[in-house]
N, C-alpha and C positions, 0 to 999 in steps of 0.2 A: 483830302484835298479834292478840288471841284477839280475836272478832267476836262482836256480840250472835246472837243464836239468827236473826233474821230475815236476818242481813248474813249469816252463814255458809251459811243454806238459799241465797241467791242463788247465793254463791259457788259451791255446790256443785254448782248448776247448769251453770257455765263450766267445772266442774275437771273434764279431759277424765280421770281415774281414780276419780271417783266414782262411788257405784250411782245408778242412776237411778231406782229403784224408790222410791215416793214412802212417807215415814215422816212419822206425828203428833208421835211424841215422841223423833226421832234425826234427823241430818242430817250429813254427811261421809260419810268426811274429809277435813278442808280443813289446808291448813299453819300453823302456827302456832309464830313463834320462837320464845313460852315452850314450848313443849308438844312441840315435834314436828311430828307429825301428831296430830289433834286428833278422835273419832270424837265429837259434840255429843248429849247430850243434853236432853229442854225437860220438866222434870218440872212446868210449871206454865202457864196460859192467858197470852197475850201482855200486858205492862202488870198483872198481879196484883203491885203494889211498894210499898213502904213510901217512897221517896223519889220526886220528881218533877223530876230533875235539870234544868236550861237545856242541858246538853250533849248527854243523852239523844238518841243517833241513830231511838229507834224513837218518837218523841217524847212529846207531856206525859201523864204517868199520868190517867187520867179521874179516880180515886179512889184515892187511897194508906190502904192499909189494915195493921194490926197483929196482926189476928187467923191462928193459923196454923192450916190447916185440910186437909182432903184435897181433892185436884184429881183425878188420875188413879190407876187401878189400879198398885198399884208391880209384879206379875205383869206387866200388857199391856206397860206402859215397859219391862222388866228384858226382855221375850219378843222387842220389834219391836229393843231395840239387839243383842241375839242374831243376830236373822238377819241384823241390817244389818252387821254384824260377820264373821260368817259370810261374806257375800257378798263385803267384801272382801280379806279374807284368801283367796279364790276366786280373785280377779285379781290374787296378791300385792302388794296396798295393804296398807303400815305400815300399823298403828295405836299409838301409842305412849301415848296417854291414853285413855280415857272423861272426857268433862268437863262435869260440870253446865253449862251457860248459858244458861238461858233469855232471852227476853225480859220482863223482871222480878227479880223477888228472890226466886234457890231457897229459902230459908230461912223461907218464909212454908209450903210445904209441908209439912204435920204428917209423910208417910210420908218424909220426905228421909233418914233414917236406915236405913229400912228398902232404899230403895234404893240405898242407896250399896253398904249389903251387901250385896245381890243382885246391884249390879255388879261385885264385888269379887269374885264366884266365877267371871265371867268370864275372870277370869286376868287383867287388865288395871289397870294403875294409873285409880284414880280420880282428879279432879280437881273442884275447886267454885270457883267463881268469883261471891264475894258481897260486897253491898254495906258489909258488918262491923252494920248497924244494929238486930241482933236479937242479938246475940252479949253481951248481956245476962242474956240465955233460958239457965237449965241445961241445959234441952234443947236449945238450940240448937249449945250445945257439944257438949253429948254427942253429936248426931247429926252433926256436923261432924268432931267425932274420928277416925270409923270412913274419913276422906278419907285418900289419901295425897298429896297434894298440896292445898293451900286458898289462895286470892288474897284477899287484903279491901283492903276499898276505905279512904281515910284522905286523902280532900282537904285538910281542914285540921281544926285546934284551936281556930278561934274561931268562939263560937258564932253571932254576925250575918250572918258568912261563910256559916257551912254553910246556914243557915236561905236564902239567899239563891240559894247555889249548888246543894244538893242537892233544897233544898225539901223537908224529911220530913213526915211526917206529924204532924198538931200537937201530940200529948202524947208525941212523942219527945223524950230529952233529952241534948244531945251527951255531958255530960260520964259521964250513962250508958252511951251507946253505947263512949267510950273507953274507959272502967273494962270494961268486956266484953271490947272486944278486945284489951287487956293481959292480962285471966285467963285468956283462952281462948290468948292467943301462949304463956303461963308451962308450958300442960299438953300443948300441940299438938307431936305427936312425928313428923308426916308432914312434910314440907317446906311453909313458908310463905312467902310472899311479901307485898308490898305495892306496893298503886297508885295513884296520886296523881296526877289527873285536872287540867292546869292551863288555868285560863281568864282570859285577859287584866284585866286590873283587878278581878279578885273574889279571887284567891287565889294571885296570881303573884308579889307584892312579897314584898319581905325580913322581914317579920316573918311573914308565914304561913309562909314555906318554913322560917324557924328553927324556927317553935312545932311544924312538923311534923317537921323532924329528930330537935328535941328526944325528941320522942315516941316515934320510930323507934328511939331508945336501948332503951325499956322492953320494945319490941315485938322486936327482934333478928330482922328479915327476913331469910331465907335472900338476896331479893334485894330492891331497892324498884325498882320501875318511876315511869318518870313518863312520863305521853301526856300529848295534846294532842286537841283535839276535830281529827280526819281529817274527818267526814261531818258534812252536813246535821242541824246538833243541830234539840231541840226551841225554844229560845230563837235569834229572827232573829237578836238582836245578839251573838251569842258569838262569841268570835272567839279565835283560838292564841295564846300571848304571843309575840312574838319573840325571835329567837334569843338576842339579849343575857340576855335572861332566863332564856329556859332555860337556857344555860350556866351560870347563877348559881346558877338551882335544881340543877343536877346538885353545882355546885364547895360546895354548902352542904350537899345531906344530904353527899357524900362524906366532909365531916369527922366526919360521926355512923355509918354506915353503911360495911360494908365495901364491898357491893358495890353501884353504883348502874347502873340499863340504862335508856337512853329505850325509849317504847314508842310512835314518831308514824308509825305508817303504813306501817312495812317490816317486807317478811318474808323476805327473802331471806337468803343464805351469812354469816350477818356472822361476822366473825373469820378465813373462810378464805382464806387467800393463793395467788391464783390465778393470778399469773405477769400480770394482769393489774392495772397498779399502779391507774388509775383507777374500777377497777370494787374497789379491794380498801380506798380511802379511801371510796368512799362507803358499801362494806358497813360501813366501822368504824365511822365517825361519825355512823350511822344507830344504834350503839348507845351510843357515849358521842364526847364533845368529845374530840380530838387535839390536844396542844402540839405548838407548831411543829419543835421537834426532833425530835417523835415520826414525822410528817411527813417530815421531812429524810430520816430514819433508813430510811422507808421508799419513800422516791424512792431515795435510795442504792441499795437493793437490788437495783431494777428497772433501774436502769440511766436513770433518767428525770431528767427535771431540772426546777427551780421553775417553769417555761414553764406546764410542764403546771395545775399548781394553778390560776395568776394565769389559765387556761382556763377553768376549771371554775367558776372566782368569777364571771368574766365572762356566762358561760354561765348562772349561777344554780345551778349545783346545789348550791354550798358556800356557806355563809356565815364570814365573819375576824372574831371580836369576843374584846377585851380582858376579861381578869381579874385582878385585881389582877397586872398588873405582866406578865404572859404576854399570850400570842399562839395563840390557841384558833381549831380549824376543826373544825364538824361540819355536817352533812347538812343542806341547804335543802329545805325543800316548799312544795308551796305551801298554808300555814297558811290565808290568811287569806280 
């Protein structure tokens, strides 16, 4: 999972191939299973957001504000992700994106347009990563446009919910911010994704997960992600749904959505088949739920037999739950 601007500076602390040279408005690269490697851009001060989400890992907004306005020089930003860039392509470190994420909402940024295109002569794919709740703004399309990759955010479709779970600003209005991000998916020619943030008893039951599939039809995500709060949100009581329900949430957008991927806390190999069958079910199921056959299919291969699973359930790291009429295993963490 792509990390807020303060979780990736940490990480990029630990990550024995990162520069060490300290950047205001850059940090990586860190890994990231949408992305690659991920070189982070922060074109905006910590908490500058229109939303005050309970999940928020960097926690609650002091002021959620609407006005977009200039923060930093888009030359200094566009100048420190050069060198930071530079440096590692010095110690042949990928870089596979540049990617807006601040800690906040890029799109409150009046220059975000102007830096996108100045990081786009960098040679390197852009990326943005927003919470979709300005994407109302012409301008906010317009300047989102010049992205080659964009993430928006789409917890759910009903308004008590969001007002609950996202907490926006008060003369926000959801069914405004949807009508946005349906005009802005209809014109958006870089790849799009969506992500759908679930939090136990706010937005995890079956009519939110419909009204947001639903929704998902008009939008036509390259892919739709769903997480789960991994970190210390801003709200004590959040908590991750379980697995029975995520399974549900994945088995419901799938009948709207081609492609659906969780996104709860892993970043490792997934999909790769490593000759190692245990470490190659939980790369999978860390991306979507496995049927039991699917399973069978791939104990077969390895030469392993059901021992090993009814191990790993014991163990904790799998969790077994029913869907209509199947026999579903994906990836355990510890959510809660």
């Amino acid at each position: 999972m792509l990390r807020s601007g303060r979780a990736l500076r940490q990480a990029a602390v630990q990550h024995p191939l990162v520069i060490a040279t300290h950047c205001s408005y850059s940090f990586g690269p860190v890994p990231s299973r949408r992305l690659g490697k991920s070189l982070g851009v922060n074109n905006i001060p910590a908490k500058a957001c229109t939303y005050s989400c309970v999940y928020c890992q960097v926690g609650k907004t002091p002021r959620t504000q609407l006005e977009r306005r200039n923060f930093y020089d888009p030359e200094s930003i566009v100048r420190e992700v050069k060198d930071r860039l530079a440096k590692a392509l010095d110690v042949e470190e990928r870089v596979d994106y540049l990617t807006v994420v601040p800690d906040g909402e890029p799109t409150l940024d009046a220059n975000l347009g102007k830096e996108i295109a100045l990081l786009k002569m960098l040679e390197v794919p852009v990326g943005v990563i927003t919470n979709s709740s300005l994407l109302w703004r012409k301008d906010v399309q317009k300047d989102l446009a010049g992205a080659d990759w964009v993430s928006l955010k789409i917890d759910t479709v009903h308004e008590p919910s969001w007002r609950k779970l996202n907490r926006p600003h008060r003369t926000l209005d959801l069914a405004r911010v949807l009508e946005g991000i349906r005009a802005f998916a209809a014109v958006f020619s870089g790849k799009l994704v969506t992500e759908t943030m679930l939090v136990k008893g706010m937005n995890d039951g079956e009519v939110h997960i419909r009204g947001v599939a639903d929704f998902l039809v008009k939008v036509n995500p390259e892919i739709a992600y769903l997480a789960v709060p991994t970190r210390p949100p801003a709200g004590k009581r959040v908590q991750a749904p379980d697995e029975k329900h995520l399974n549900r949430a994945y088995q419901t957008l799938t009948e709207k959505v081609a492609r659906v991927e969780y996104l709860i806390g892993y970043e490792g190999d997934a999909f790769a088949f490593t000759g190692d069958v245990e470490k190659d079910i939980l790369n999978i199921t860390a991306v979507h739920p496995m049927k039991k056959k699917a399973v069978d299919k791939l104990l077969r291969r390895a030469g392993a037999t059901w021992t090993l699973v009814e191990r790993m359930i014991t163990r904790g790291d799998l969790a077994e739950v029913k869907y209509r009429g199947d026999q579903f295993y994906l990836r355990r963490f510890n959510l809660k």
